[in-house]
C-alpha positions, 0 to 999 in steps of 0.5 A: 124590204126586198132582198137582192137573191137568195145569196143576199137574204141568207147573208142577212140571216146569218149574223142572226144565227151565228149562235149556232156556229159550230155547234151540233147542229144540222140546216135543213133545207126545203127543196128546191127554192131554199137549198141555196139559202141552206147552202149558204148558211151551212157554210158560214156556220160549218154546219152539215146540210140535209133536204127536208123531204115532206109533201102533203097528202090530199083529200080525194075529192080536192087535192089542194087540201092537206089532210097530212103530210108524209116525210122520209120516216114520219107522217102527220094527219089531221084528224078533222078530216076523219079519213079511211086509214086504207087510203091514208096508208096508200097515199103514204106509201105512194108518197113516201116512194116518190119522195125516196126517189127524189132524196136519192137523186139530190143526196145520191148514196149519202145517208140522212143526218141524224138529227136527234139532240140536235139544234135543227134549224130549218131553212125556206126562202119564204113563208105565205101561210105556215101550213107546210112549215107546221107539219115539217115542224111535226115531222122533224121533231119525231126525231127528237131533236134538242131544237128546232129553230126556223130561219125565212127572210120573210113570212106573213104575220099569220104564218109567223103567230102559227111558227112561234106556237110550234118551234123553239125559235123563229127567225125572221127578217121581214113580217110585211102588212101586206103579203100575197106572194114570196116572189115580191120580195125578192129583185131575182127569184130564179127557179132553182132546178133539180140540178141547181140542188144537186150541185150545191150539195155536192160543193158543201160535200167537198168544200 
């Protein structure tokens, strides 16, 4: 199954969670790839549209592995890795500076959405192995919303075994046998840009 564009693959979503029109609920979007999908389907569902802000925090002696992950207000840690709490708070304020930077250059002055005794339906355009998506999971349910529903055209079977343990629902167009990377199911998998973010925000603030 190969989906055209993001505009195509959300489109396909969309019959599979118009449930949830109209309804309190809020899309969460992960930047940058998935906000034209969250644009798309916060549209059609009149649904607001909010940027799920989380990166991972890496163990000193190898970057690429994630000892936890930070959001705007929330953070999880694997306690596998039995880290100095020095460390953690550092890397966390460190994060947690440049992920308010970067929310406030999307969203400029508009304020985060509550998502407490919502329906929370997270948005990404792709999912290879369901860490991240794990912890942004964690991270939004410390919010306390009424659900957390995950929306992807495609994910690989290891990412959606992982997803079903942790969110209500998961949504899911495509599971291939075969998954080595997002970008091959898609004909155009344009970068999105910081400027494509802030201009889809900015059309569903006004539509």
């Amino acid at each position: 199954m190969i989906f055209k564009n993001r505009y195509d693959a959300a489109m396909h979503l969309v019959p599979l969670l118009r449930k949830y029109k109209e309804t309190e609920g809020v899309v969460l979007a992960i930047p940058r790839g998935a906000v034209p999908m969250g644009y798309y389907i916060a549209q059609e569902l009149h649904l607001p549209l909010d940027l799920l802000m989380t990166k991972k925090i890496g163990h000193p002696r190898n970057p690429e592995l994630a000892i936890g992950s930070v959001s705007l207000e929330g953070r999880v840690i694997d306690p596998r890795f039995n880290m100095d709490e020095e460390f953690i708070e550092q890397q966390t304020t460190r994060i947690r500076e440049m992920l308010k930077n970067r929310y406030e250059k999307f969203m400029g002055k508009r304020s985060a959405i509550n998502l407490e005794h919502k329906t929370v339906i997270i948005v990404d355009d792709g999912i290879a192995t369901g860490n991240t998506m794990q912890v942004s999971v964690d991270l939004v349910r410390h919010h306390h919303p009424k659900k957390v529903v995950i929306a992807t055209p495609v994910a690989s079977e290891e990412a959606l075994r992982k997803l079903r343990e942790k969110a209500d629902e998961v949504v899911c167009l495509y599971t291939p046998t075969n998954f080595r990377a997002v970008s091959e199911f898609y004909d155009d998998f344009s970068a999105v840009t910081d400027e494509d973010v802030i201009d889809y925000l900015n059309r569903l603030n006004t539509d």
